[in-house]
N, C-alpha and C positions, 0 to 999 in steps of 0.2 A: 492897665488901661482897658476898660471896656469897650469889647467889641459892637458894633452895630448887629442887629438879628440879623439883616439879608446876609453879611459877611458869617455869621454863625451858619446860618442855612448853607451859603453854597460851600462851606468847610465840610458840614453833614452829607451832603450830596457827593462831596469829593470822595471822600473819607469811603462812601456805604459801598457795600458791594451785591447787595440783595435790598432792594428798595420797593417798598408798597405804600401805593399811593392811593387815600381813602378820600371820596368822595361825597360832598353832603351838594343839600339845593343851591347852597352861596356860588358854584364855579355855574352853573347854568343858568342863573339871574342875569348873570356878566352878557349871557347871549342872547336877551331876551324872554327868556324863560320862567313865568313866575312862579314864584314859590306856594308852598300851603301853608306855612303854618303864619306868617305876617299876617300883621291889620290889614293889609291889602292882601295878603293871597288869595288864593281859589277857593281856602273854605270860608271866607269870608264873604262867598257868591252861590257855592254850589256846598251841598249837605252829604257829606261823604254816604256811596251805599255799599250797605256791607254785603258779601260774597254769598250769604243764605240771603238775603232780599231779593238781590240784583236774581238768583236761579228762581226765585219762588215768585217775583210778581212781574211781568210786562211792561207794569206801569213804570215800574221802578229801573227795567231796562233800557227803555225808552228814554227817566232820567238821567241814569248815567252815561248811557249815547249821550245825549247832548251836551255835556260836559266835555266826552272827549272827543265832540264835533270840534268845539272851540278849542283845543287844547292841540289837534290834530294839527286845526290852519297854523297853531304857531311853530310848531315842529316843521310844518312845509316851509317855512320863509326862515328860520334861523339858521346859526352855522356855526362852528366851532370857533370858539375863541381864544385869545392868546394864549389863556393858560391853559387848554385842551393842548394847543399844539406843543407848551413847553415841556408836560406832560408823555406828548407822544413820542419828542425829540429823546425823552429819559429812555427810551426803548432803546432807540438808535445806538447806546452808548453799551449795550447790551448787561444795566446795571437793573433794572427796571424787572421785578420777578413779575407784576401783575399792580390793577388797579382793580380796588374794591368799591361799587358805589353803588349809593342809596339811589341813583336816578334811571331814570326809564326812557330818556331822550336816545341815546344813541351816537351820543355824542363827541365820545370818546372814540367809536369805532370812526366816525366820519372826521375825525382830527388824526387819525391814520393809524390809530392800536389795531393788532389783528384781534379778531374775537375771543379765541385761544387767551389774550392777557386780559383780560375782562369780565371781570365776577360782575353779576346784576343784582343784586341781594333782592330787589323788589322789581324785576322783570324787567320786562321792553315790551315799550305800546309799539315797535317797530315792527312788531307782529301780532296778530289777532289767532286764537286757537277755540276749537270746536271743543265742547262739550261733552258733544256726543261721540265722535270719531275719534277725535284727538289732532284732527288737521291741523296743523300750522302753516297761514300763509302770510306775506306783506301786508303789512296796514294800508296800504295805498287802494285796494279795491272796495274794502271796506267803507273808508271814506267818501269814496265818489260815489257810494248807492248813500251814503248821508247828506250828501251834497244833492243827489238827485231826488231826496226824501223823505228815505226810508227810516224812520227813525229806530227800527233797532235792527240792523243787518242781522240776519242768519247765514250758516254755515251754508256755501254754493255747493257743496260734495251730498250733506243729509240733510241739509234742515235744519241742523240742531242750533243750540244757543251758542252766542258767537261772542266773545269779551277779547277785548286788549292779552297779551300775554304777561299782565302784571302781577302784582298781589296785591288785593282788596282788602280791605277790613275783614275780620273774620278767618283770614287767609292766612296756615301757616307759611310760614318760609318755604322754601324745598329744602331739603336735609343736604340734597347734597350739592348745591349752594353754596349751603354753610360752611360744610364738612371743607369743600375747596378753599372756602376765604378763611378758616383758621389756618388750613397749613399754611398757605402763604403767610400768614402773619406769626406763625411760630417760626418762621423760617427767615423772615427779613431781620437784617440790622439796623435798618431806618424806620420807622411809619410816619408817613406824609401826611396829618391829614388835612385836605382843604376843601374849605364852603360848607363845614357841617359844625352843628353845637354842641354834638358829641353829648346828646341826653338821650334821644330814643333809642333802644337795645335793637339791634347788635352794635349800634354804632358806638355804642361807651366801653363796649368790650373789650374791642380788638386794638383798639392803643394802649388800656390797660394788660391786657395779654401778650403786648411786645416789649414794654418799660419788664413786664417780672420776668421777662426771657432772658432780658440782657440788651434786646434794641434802643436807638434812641427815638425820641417822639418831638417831631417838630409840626406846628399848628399854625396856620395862615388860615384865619377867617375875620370877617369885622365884627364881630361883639368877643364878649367872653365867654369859655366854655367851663365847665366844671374839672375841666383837664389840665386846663392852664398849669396849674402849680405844678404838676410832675412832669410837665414838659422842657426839653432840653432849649427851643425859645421859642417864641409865641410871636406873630407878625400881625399885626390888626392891617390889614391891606387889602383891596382888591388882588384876587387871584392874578389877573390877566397881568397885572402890573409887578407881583413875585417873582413867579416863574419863570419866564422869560431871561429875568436879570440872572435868577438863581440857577439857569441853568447855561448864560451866556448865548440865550435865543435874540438875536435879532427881529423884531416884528414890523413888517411891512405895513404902512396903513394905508 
């Protein structure tokens, strides 16, 4: 008799004892959060600027400021959602080695993961860093001189050029980023991954790097990914609507 995928899932869940949970833009759409690469995403309004533009012209600061003027408000008014907190409940069980994800919201940490389980492959706008110094501080000050006008903040310590703590076009990785999100994934016997299509690198990597280890690979997003076939099952579902079940979270609405 065939089993249903959510009862395969929470078997794999039961089953794992080193669990890594991979993040794409699908679990942060669920929050309000749009995506880039849709016919409605952000590049479909704004023209991505790459990392040697955005340092070489003004003009070009100014537009990506404004992008992530707008991108900022929605950060202030969203908040974690189901499957963030079934996610963070997987901590609680102390199976959960870490989450690896493409997103810059913060939004794993504010669904209650400590930082520490939390790889950023592509930064956090949750903080803004100098150029020039290397300051790192809160997005939130940054914002409100955007809100009061300024269209491209500078560093309050030199002067210098101030950008989101992301990675931009043009923008390697950080190595040791990387370096951190492979061992976790050479080292789990699960990988989770949910809300990504599992095309743009690293993200195709790292579930083919846990199927040739020996791990198994379960995929919850709503389309299809190029992964699908060597995966252990495949849920086409809303994230918030998975997890919860798959991990025996109750969700409060």
């Amino acid at each position: 008799m065939t089993r249903e995928p959510q009862d395969v899932l929470r078997q794999l869940l039961s089953d794992a004892r080193r669990v890594v949970v991979f993040t794409g833009a699908g679990i942060s759409t669920e929050s309000g959060i749009p995506d880039y690469r849709s016919k409605s995403g952000r590049w479909s309004k704004f023209t991505p600027v790459t990392i040697q533009d955005f340092l070489a012209s003004e003009e070009k600061r100014r537009e990506y400021w404004a992008e992530k003027k707008e991108l900022m408000a929605c950060f202030e008014r969203v908040k974690p959602n189901a499957g963030h907190i079934a996610i963070a409940r997987m901590h609680t069980t102390g199976k959960l080695t870490g989450v690896i994800t493409q997103n810059i919201d913060g939004l794993h940490q504010a669904a209650g993961l400590p930082d520490d389980k939390v790889v950023e492959l592509h930064g956090t706008s949750c903080a803004v860093i100098c150029f020039s110094c290397g300051r790192i501080d809160p997005w939130e000050a940054a914002y409100r001189r955007l809100l009061a006008g300024d269209p491209a903040p500078k560093c309050e310590s030199c002067g210098g050029i101030l950008k989101p703590n992301t990675i931009s076009f043009g923008q390697s990785l950080d190595p040791a980023v990387l370096n951190r999100a492979t061992r976790m994934v050479e080292d789990c016997d699960l990988l989770l991954a949910v809300g990504s299509i599992l095309i743009v690198e690293p993200a195709a990597s790292f579930p083919r790097m846990a199927k040739s280890r020996g791990a198994r690979l379960a995929i919850v997003n709503l389309s299809d990914t190029p992964l699908d076939p060597i995966a252990d099952v495949v849920i086409r579902a809303p994230a918030g609507e998975v997890l919860p079940a798959a991990v025996n979270l109750k969700i409060e609405h």
